[in-house]
C-alpha positions in Angstrom: 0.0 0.0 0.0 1.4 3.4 -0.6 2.6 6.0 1.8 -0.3 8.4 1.0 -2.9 5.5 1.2 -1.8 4.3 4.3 -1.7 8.1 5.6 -5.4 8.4 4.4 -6.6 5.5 6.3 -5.3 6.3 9.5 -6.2 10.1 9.4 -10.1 7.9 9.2 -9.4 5.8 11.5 -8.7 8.5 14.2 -11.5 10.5 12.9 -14.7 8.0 12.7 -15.7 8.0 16.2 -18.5 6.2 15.2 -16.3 2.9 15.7 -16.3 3.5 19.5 -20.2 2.1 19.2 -19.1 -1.0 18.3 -20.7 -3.6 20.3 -18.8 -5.5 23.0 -18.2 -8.5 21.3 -16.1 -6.5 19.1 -14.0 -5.4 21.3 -10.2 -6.5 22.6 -8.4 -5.5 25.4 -5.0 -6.8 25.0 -1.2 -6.2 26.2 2.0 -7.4 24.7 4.1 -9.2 27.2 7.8 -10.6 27.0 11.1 -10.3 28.5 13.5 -7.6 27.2 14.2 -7.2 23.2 11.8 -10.2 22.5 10.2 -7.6 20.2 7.3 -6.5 22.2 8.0 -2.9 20.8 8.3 -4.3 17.1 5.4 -6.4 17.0 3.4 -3.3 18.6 4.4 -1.6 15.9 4.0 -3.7 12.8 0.1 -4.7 14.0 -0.5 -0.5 14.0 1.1 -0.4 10.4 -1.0 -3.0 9.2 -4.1 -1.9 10.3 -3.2 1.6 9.1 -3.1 3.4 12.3 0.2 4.4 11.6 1.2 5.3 7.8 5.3 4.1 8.1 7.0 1.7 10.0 8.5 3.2 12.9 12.3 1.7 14.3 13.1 0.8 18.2 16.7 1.2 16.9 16.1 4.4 15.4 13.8 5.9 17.9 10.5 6.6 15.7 8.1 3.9 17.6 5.0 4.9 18.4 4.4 3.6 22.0 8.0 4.2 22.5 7.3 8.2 22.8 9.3 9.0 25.4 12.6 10.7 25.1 14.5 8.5 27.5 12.5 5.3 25.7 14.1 6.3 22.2 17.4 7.1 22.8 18.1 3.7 25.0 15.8 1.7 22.9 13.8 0.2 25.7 10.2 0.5 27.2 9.9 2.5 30.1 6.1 3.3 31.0 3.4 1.2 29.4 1.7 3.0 26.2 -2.6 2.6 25.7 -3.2 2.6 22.3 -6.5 2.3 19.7 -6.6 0.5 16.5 -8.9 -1.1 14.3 -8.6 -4.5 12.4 -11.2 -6.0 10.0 -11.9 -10.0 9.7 -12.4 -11.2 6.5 -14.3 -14.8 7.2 -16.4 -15.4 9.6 -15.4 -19.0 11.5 -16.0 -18.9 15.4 -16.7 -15.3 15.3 -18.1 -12.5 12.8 -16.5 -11.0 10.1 -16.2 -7.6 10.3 -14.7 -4.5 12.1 -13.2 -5.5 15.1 -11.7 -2.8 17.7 -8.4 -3.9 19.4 -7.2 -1.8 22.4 -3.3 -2.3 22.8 -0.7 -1.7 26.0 2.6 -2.2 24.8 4.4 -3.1 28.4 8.6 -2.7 29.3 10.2 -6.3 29.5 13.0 -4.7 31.8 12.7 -6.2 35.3 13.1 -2.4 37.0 9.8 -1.3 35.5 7.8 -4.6 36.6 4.9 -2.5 37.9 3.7 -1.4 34.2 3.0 -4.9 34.0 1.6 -5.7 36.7 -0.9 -3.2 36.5 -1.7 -3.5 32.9 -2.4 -7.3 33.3 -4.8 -6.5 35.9 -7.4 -5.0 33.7 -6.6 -6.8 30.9 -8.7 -9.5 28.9 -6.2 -11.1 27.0 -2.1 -11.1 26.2 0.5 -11.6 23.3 3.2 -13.3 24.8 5.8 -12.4 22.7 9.1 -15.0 22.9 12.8 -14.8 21.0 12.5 -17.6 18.4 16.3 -17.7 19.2 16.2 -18.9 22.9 12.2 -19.4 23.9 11.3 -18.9 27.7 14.2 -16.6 29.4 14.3 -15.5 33.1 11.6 -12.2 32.4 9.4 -14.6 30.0 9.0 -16.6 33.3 8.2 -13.5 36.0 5.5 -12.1 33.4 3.7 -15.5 32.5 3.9 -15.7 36.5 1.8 -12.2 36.4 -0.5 -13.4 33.7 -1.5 -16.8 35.2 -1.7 -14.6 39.0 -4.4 -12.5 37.0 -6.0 -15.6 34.8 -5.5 -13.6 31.3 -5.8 -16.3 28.8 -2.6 -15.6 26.2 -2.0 -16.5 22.5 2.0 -17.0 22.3 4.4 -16.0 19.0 7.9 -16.7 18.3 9.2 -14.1 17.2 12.9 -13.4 15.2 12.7 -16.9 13.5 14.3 -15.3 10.6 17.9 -15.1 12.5 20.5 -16.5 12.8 20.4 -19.4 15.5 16.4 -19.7 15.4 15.1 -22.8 17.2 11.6 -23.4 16.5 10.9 -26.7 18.8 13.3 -25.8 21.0 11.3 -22.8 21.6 8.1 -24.6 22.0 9.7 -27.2 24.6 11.0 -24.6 26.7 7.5 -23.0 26.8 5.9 -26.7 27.8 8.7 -27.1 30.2 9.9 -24.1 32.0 6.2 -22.8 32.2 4.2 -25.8 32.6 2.4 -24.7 29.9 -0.3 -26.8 27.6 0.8 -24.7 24.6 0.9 -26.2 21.2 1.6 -24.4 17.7 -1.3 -23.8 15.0 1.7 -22.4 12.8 4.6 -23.9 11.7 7.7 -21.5 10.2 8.4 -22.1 6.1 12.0 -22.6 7.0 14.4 -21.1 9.4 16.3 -18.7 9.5 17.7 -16.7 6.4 15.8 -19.6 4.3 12.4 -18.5 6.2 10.0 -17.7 3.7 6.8 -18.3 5.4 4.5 -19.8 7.8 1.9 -23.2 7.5 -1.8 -22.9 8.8 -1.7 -25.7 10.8 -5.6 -25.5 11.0 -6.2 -25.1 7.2 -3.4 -26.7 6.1 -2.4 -24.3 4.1 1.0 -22.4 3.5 1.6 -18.8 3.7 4.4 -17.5 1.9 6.2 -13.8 1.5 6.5 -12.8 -1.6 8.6 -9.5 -0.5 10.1 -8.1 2.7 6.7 -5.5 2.3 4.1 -7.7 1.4 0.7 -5.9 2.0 -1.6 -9.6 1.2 -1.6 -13.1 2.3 -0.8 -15.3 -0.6 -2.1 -18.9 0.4 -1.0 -21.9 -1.4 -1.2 -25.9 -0.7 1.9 -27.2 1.4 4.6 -28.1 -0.5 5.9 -31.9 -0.5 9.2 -30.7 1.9 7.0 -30.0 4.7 3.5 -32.3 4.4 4.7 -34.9 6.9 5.9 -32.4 9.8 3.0 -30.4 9.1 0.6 -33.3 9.4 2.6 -34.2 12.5 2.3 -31.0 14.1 -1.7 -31.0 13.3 -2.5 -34.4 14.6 -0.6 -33.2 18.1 -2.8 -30.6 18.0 -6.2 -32.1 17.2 -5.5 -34.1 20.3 -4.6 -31.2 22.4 -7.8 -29.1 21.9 -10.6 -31.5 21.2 -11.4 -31.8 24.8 -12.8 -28.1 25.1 -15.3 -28.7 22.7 -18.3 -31.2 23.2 -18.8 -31.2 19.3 -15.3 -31.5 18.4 -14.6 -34.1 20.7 -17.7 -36.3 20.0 -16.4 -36.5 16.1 -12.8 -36.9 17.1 -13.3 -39.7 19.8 -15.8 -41.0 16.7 -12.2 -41.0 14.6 -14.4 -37.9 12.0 -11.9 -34.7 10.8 -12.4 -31.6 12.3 -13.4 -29.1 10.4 -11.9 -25.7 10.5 -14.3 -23.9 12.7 -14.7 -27.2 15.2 -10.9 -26.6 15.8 -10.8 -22.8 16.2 -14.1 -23.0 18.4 -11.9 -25.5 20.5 -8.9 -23.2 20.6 -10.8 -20.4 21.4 -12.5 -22.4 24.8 -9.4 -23.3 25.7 -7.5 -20.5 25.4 -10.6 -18.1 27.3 -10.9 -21.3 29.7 -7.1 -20.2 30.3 -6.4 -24.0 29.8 -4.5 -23.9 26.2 -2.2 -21.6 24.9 -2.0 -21.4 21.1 1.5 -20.7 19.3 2.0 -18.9 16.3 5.8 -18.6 14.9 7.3 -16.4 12.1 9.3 -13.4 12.4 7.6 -9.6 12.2 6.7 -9.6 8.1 3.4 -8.8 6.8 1.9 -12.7 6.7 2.5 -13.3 10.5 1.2 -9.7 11.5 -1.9 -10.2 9.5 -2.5 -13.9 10.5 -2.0 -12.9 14.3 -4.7 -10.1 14.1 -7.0 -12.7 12.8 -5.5 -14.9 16.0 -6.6 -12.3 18.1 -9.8 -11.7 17.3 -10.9 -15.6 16.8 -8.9 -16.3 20.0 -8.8 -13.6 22.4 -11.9 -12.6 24.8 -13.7 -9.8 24.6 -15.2 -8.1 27.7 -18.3 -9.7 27.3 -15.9 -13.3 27.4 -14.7 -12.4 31.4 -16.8 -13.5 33.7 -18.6 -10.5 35.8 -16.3 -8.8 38.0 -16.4 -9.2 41.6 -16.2 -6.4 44.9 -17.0 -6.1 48.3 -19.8 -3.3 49.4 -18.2 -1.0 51.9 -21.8 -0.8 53.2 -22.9 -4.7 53.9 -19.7 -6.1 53.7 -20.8 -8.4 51.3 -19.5 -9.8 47.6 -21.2 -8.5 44.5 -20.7 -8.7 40.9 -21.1 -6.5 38.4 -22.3 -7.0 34.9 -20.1 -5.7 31.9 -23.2 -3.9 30.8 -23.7 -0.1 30.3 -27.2 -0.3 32.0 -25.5 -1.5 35.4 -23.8 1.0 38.0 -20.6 2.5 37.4 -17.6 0.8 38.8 -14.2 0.8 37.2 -10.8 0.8 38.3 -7.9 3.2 38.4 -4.6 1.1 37.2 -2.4 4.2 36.0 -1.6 7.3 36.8 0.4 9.8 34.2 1.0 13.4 34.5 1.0 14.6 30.9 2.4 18.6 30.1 -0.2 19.3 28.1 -3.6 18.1 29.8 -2.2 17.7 33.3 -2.9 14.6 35.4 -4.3 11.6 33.7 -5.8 8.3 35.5 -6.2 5.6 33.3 -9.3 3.8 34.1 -10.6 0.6 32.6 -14.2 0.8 33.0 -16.1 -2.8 33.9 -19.7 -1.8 34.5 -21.8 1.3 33.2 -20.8 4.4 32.0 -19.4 7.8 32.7 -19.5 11.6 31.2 -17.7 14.5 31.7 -18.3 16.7 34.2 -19.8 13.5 36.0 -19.3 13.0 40.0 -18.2 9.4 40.7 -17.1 8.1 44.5 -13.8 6.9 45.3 -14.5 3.8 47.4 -10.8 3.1 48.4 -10.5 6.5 49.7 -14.2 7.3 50.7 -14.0 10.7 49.0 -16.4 11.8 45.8 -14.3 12.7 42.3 -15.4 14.9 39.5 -14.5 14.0 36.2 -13.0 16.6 34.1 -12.6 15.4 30.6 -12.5 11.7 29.3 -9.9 10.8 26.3 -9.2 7.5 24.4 -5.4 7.1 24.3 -3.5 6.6 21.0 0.6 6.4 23.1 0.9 10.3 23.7 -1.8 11.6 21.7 -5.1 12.2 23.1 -8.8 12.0 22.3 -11.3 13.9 23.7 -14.6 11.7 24.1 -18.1 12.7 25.2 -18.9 9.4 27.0 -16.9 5.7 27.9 -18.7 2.5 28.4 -18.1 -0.9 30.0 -15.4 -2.6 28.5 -13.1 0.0 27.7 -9.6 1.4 28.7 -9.8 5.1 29.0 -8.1 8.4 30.7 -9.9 10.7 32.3 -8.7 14.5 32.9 -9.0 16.1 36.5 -9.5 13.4 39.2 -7.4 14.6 42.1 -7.2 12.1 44.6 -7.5 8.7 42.9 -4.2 7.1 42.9 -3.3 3.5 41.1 -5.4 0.7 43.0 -8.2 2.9 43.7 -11.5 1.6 42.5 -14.6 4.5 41.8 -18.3 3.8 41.5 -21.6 5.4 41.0 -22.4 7.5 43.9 -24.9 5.6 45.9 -24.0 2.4 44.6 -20.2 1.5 46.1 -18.2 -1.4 45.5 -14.5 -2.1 46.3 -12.7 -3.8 43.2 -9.8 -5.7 44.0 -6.8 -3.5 44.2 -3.2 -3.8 42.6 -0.2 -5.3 45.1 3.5 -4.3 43.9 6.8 -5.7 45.3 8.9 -3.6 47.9 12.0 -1.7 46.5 14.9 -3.3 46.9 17.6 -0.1 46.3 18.1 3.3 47.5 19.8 6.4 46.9 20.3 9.7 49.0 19.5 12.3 46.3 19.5 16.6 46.8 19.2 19.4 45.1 22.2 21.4 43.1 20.7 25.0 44.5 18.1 26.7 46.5 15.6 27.0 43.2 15.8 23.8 43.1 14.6 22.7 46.0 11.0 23.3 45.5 10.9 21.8 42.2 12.3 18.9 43.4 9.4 18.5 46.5 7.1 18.7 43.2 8.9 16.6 41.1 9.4 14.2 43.5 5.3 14.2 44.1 4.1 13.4 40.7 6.8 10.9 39.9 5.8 8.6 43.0 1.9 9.2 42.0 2.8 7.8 38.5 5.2 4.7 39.9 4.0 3.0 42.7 7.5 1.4 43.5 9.2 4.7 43.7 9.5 5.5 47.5 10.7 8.6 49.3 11.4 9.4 52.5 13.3 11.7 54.5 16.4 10.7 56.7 15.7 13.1 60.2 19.3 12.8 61.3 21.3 13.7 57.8 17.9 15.8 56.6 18.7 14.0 53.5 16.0 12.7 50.5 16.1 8.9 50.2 14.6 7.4 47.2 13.9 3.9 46.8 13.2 1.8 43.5 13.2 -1.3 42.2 16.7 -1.4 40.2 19.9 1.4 39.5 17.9 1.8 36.0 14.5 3.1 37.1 16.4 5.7 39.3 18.4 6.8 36.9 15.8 6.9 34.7 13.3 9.0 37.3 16.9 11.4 38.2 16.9 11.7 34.4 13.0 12.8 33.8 13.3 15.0 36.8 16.0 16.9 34.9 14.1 16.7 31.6 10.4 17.3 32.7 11.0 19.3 35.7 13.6 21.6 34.5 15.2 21.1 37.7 19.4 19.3 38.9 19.8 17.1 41.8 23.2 15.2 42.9 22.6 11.7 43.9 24.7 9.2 46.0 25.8 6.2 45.4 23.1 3.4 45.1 22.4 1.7 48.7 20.8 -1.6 48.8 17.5 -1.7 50.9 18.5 -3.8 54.0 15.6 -4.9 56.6 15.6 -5.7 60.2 13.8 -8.7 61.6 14.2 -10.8 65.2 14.5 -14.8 65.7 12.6 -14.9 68.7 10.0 -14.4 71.1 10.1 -11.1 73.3 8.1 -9.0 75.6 8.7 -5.2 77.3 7.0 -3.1 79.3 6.9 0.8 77.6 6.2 3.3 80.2 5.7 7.1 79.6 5.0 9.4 82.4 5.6 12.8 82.9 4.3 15.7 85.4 5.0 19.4 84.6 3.2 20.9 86.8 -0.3 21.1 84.8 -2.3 17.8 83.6 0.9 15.4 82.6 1.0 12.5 80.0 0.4 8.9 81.1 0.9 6.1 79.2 1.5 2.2 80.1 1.3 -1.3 78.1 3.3 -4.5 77.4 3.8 -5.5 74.5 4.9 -9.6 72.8 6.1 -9.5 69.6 6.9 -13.1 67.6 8.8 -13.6 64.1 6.7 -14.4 61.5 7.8 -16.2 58.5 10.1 -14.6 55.3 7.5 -12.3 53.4 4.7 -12.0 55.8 5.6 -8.0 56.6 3.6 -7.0 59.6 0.5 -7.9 61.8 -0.7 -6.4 64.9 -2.9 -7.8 67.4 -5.0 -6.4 70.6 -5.2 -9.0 73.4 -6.3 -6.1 76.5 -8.9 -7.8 78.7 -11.2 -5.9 81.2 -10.2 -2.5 80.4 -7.1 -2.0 81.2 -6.3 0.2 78.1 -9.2 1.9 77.0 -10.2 1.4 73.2 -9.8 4.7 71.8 -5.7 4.4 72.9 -5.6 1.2 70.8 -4.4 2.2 67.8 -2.0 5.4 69.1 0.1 2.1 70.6 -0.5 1.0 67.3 0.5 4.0 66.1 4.2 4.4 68.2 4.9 0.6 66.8 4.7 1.6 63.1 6.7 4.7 63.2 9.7 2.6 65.6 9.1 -0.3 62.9 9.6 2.3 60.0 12.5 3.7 61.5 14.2 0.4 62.5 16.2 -0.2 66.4 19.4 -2.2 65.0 20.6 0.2 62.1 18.1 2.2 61.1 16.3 -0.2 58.4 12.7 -1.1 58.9 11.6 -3.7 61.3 9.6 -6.5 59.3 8.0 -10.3 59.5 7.1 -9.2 63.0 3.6 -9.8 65.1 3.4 -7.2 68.0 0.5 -8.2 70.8 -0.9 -5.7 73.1 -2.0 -8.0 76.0 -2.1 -5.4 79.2 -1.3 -2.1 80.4 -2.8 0.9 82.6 -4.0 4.2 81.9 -5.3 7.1 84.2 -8.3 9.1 84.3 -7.3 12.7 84.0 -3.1 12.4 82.6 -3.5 9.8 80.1 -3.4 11.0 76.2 -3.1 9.6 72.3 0.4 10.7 72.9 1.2 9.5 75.7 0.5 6.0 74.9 2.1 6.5 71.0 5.5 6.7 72.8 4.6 4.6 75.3 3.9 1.8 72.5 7.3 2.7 70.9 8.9 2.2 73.7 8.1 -1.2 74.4 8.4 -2.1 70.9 12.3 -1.5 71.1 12.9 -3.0 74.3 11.3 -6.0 73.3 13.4 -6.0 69.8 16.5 -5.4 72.0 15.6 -8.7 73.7 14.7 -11.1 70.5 17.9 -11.0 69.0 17.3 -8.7 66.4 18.9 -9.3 63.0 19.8 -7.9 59.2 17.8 -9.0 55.9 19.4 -8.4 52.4 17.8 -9.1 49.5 18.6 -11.7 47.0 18.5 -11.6 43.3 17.6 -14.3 40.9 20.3 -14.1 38.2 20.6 -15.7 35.0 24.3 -15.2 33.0 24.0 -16.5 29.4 27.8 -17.1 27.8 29.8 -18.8 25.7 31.0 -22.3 27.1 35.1 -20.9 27.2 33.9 -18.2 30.0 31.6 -20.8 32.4 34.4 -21.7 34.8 35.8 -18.6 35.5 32.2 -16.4 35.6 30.8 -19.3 38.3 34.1 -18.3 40.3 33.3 -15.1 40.6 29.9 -15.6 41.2 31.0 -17.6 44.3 33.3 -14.7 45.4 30.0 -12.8 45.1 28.0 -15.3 47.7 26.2 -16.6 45.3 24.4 -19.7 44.8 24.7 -22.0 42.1 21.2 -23.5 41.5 21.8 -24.9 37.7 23.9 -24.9 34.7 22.0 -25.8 30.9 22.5 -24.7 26.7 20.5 -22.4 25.3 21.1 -22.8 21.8 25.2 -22.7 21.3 25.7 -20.4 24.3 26.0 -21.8 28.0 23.6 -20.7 31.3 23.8 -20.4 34.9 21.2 -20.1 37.2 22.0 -18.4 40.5 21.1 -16.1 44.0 22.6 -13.4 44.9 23.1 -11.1 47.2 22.1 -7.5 45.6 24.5 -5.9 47.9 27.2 -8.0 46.1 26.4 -7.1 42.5 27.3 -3.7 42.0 29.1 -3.0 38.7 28.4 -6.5 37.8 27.5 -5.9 33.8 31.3 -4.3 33.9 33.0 -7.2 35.6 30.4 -9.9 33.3 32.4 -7.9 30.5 35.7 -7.9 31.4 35.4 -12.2 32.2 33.6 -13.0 28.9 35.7 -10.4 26.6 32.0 -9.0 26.4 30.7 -11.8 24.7 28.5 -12.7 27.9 25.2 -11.0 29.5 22.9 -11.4 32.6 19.2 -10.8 33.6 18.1 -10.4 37.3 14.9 -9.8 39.2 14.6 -9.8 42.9 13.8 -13.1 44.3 13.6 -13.0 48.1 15.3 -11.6 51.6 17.7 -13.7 53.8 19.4 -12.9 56.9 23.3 -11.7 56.4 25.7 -13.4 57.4 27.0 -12.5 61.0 30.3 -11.2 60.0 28.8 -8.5 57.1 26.0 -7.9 59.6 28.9 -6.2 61.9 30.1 -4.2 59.5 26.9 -2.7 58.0 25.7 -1.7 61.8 28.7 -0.2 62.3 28.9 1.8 59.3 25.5 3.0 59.6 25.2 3.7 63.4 29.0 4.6 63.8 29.3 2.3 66.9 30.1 -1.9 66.9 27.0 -4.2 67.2 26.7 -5.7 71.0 
């Protein structure tokens, strides 16, 4: 198609609004999920090229993506913030659904482990999900933490391998490593036309039929019958296939088990149960050319959910107490929630909403039921990356933005007024590093408050807090990337310069046993003084379980209302740690007596009194350090393995397995975070930069005495008794 064409039917596209009445059943909400350069990006960008919302293929290498808008995105070439986006994508054959327009809502979401939040938040209010996998080297260490998401949030996923053009493409290698490192029931309904370089298409596995490329541009499928080369393997892959799905289909299964051939609809109509069932995951192989873009639209729509597919989705009412559900029907109360929060230059804050019952309008007042507090809506837009779309109204089903909500922050759900219910919310991992940061000079210091603000409204993993004792600004993230990335937008977007200190990994405090203390403020100056009394018993709880807080006080002896000021006095010690100044965690404190007295006793009172038993009791339980560990994966060439495992040892790490992965070697290790600093440098250095590594956070363990000592004393300035 030609430049000015393909210009001509996007400038439609964005204009006829009249597509936003589609029904439901034409609707997909889909993300694209992978590990890092998979081709998340790429794919992204070819399916918007084909179905002329964008008029010229746009490069992650040279920066001209579309969901890739960000400066910092296009000049490192990775995804940073998930990008919403519309597009449009018409079926030509009606089999297990209608031909027709079909309307496909996109999130293009980072692979890079640092910015793990975008995807967790975009699979929760997704239907469906591309999993996108490197024909080259199938399931890798990220491919494993986002199918982890997907299957946490039941999205039923349609899988491609990708980059089966290149050089070292392993089609069944691929597909095992998705059966056996996932523990996934996924089977192919393509097959590639050759491999690598020789690639020159892909067989329909359901219509056994092949596809080939006639150019590196093709614009249409040209089907023809399966050469003589590939019949058997074909046939093969098709009877392993048959048997895979019949089961989801009563009709399909009666005329297999009867030894009939299923048609082409009886198999698609079995692929699609299984794959909304969230029991069978299709695959689909090629490379990023017109025929596998065009045949995995089709795979969407025929495979993929719409809204109307989920079942109804399910809250608590704040008022009863009890479970409801909530129809994906315009005609049912408003209820949608908040998984995104943006603050554009232009519009100012935007809070992505994906809408799951009812509708909304501008200018509407809606309740915020996590918060208890009511919201006007501003202005609603669709999202097409960073361009926006005003709307006059957004229905059940759909992904939108909307313009001047103040208070709603990611999680949040909101509801008609009248009508509440509490959606479930959106859980994100702790940050694992830290970093002192301040500003370069006094104008600065109130843009960097501000900037500071909005950047932790957007990024739920982004921490701040203030050190009392230095007066310094510590910020905490999940990885060195995302704050050097945030450092880097703060600069950028907020026009303002902050010095930063060396990265500092996020260290917890924990005990190993059982204590007890008695906290005891009293003080008389002369006018009504401050009385407060209780013991408290605090246990460990086991790795990961945070915090819990119990009230045991029998007959009075506290009164109720200074319940939760002890409670109080115990958070803010825990937050501020006893050993060195990290917080306290995988604790359970018990209040089980205390006194009070009629006239002296006070909310304050008993806050410190509740902080001071809380460190005596630590004192006494044999407090201790966590660190957190990484999960690590180094992919090299087999000459380097020996000397990078040594090293890893050095580093306290833990070997947990060795494999190929193609013609390059793996190890699969823990390690301490606290240990890895500079690794990529010294992983270049050992492999003559032939060698690279993934990690993600894993879990915490306790240090090891003899590093315990030293951190203590470094951070307090005195030797740990």
């Amino acid at each position: 198609m030609a430049v000015q064409e393909k210009r001509k039917k996007a400038s439609l596209i964005i204009s006829q609004t009249e597509d936003r009445n589609l029904p439901l059943e034409r609707i997909r909400n889909i993300g694209i999920i992978a590990h890092i350069d998979a081709g998340k990006t790429t794919t992204t960008e070819r399916i918007l090229f084909e179905t002329g919302r964008t008029y010229r293929l746009g490069s992650v290498d040279e920066g001209t993506t579309a969901t890739d808008w960000m400066e910092q995105e296009r000049e490192r070439g990775i995804t940073i913030v998930s990008a919403a986006i519309t597009t449009f994508w018409e079926l030509k054959k009606k089999t297990v659904v209608d031909e027709g327009r079909y309307r496909i809502n996109i999130i293009d979401t980072p692979g890079h482990i640092d910015f793990t939040a975008e995807v967790e938040r975009s699979l929760r209010v997704l239907d469906g999900a591309i999993m996108v996998f490197d024909g080259r080297t199938g399931v890798e260490s990220q491919s494993e933490t986002v199918w982890r998401q997907a299957d946490r949030y039941n999205v039923p996923r349609i899988c491609i391998l990708n980059k089966l053009n290149l050089i070292g493409a392993d089609f069944e290698g691929s597909v095992a490593s998705i059966r056996e490192r996932l523990g996934a029931n996924a089977f192919p309904i393509q097959i590639p036309l050759g491999t690598e370089h020789s690639l020159r298409g892909v067989i329909d596995l359901i219509r056994m039929k092949a596809h080939t490329y006639q150019g590196v541009e093709d614009t249409k499928l040209k089907e023809e019958e399966i050469s003589e080369e590939f019949l058997q393997t074909a046939k093969k892959y098709q009877t392993e296939l048959v048997e895979a799905v019949a089961e989801y289909d009563d009709n399909s299964l009666e005329k297999y088990l009867e030894g009939k051939e299923l048609e082409e609809t009886d198999l698609k109509r079995a692929i699609r149960n299984g794959v909304i069932q969230g029991k069978f995951f299709p695959i689909l192989g090629g490379d990023n050319r017109t025929v596998s873009v065009q045949l995995l639209l089709d795979a969407v729509i025929e495979y993929l959910p719409s809204p109307l597919n989920i079942p109804p989705v399910e809250g608590r009412n704040p008022k009863t107490g009890k479970i409801e559900k909530r129809e994906v029907k315009d005609t049912e109360p408003f209820s949608a929630l908040a998984f995104k929060v943006v603050t554009d230059p232009h519009v100012g804050r935007l809070v992505y909403l994906r809408i799951y019952s009812g509708k909304i309008h501008p200018g509407e007042l809606v309740y915020n039921v996590s918060k208890q507090k009511q919201e006007r809506i501003g202005k609603l837009v669709l999202l097409h990356a960073d361009q926006r779309e005003l709307i006059e109204e957004a229905y059940a089903g759909e992904i939108v933005a909307a313009v001047g909500i103040k208070e709603t922050t990611t999680g949040n759900t909101l509801s008609a007024i009248g009508q509440p219910i509490l959606l479930e919310s959106i859980t994100f991992p702790d940050p694992v590093i830290s970093l002192a940061i301040e500003p370069e000079t006094k104008s600065d210091q109130e843009k960097m408050g501000i900037a500071l603000s909005k950047l932790s409204d957007e990024d739920p993993t982004f921490k701040i807090k203030s050190n009392i004792e230095t007066g310094q600004t510590i910020i905490s993230g999940m990885g060195e990337l995302q704050l050097e990335v945030l450092v880097e937008r703060m600069r950028r977007e907020f026009n303002m310069n902050a010095k930063t200190g060396s990265p500092q990994v996020a260290y917890k405090e924990t005990i190993r046993k059982v204590a007890q203390a008695e906290g005891r403020y009293i003080r008389q100056t002369g006018g009504r003084g401050q009385y407060g009394h209780c013991f408290l018993r605090i246990e460990p709880l086991g790795r990961g379980e945070g915090y819990v807080w119990e009230n045991k006080i029998k007959g009075g002896a506290i009164p109720s209302e200074f319940i939760p000021s002890i409670e109080k006095g115990v958070r803010e010690k825990m937050e501020k740690g006893i050993l060195a100044g990290f917080p306290l965690t995988d604790i359970k404190v018990v209040v089980y007596d205390g006194s009070f007295h009629e006239v002296d006793s006070s909310d304050i009172a008993f806050k410190i009194a509740g902080s001071l038993a809380l460190e005596e009791a630590a004192k006494k339980a044999e407090l201790t350090l966590l660190e957190p560990v990484m999960k690590i994966e180094v992919t090299t060439p087999d000459e380097f393995m020996g000397d990078i495992i040594g090293d890893l040892s050095a580093k306290r790490a833990q070997i947990q397995a060795t494999g190929k992965k193609g013609t390059m070697a793996t190890i699969n290790a823990f390690a301490p975070l606290a240990e890895l600093s500079g690794y990529a440098t010294k992983l270049r250095s050992l492999s003559q930069g032939r060698a690279s590594f993934y990690m993600e956070p894993s879990h915490y363990e306790e240090v090891p005495v003899n590093i315990r000592g030293t951190i203590v004393s470094k951070k307090t300035g005195k030797s740990e008794r």
